[in-house]
C-alpha positions as CSV (number, residue, x, y, z in Angstrom):
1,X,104.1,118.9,106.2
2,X,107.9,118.4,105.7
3,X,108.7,118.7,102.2
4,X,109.5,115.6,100.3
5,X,113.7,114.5,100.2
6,X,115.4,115.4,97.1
7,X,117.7,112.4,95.3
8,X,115.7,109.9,97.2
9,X,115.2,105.8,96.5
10,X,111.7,105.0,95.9
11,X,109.8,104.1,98.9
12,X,109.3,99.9,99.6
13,X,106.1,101.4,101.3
14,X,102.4,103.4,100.6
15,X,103.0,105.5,104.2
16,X,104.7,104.4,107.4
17,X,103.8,105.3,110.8
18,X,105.1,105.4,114.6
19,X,104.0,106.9,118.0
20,X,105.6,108.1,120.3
21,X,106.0,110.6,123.3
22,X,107.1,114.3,122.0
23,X,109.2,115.6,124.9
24,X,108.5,119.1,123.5
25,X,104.5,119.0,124.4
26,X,104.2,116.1,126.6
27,X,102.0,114.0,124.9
28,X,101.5,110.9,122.8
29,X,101.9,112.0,118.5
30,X,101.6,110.0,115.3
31,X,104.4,111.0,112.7
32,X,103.4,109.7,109.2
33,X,106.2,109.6,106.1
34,X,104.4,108.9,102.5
35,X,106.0,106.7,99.8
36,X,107.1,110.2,98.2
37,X,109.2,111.4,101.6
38,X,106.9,113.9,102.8
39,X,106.5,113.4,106.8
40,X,103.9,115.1,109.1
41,X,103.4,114.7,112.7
42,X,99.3,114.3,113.1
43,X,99.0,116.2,116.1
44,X,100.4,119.3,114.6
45,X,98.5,119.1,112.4
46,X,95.4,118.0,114.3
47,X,95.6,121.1,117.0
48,X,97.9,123.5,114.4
49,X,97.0,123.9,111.4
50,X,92.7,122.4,111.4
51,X,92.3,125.4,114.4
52,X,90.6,128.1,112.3
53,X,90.1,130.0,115.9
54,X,92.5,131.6,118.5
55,X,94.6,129.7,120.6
56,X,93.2,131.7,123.1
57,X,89.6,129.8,123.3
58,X,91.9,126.3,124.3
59,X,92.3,125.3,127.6
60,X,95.5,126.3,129.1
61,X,97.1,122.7,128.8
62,X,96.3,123.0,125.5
63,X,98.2,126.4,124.7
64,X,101.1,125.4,126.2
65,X,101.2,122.6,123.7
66,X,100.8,124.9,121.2
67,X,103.3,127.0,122.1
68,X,105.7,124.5,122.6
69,X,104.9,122.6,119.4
70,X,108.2,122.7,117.3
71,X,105.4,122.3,113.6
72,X,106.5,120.6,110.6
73,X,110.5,120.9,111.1
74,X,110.1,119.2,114.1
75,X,113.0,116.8,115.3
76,X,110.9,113.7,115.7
77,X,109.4,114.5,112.2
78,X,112.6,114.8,110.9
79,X,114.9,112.0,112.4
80,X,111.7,109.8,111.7
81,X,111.5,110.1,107.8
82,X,115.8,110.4,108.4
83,X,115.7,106.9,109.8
84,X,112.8,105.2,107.1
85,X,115.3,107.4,104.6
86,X,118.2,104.9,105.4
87,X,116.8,101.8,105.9
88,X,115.7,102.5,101.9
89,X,119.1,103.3,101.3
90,X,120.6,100.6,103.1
91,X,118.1,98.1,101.4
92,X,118.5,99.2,97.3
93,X,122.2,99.4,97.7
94,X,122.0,95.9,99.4
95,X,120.1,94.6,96.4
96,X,122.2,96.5,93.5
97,X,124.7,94.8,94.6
């Protein structure tokens, strides 16, 4: 999970979500930012961090998705909760002022 944002605006949500095509493994994810900034992408840690075996036992697509998984520093993690970040920026300086 990407650690929450330091100096942040409290959240206008609970959690926000979006899907959308990870170039890096080819394949449809969920990334997930929580009122308190932390962001996770569901896939990672769907077929990362719940496999208690060996990649080897996956099937071969499979590896190379593992492999090619960038984890919780991710770009898509990270430009995701970067973009919620300044909407909530842009929307309590709108309002202070």
């Amino acid at each position: 999970m990407e650690p929450a944002v330091q100096d942040a605006p409290k959240a206008s949500f609970q959690s926000a979500a979006t899907t959308l095509k990870c170039r890096f493994i080819d394949d449809n994810v969920t990334i997930m930012v929580h009122s308190d900034w932390t962001a996770m992408c569901c896939w990672y840690r769907q077929n990362m961090e719940a496999s208690t075996g060996s990649p080897v036992k996956a099937k071969r697509q499979k590896r190379r998705q593992m492999e090619a998984c960038k984890g919780p520093q991710c770009e898509h993690v990270t430009e995701y909760r970067d973009r919620l970040l300044a909407e909530e920026r842009q929307r309590s300086g709108s309002q202070g002022s």
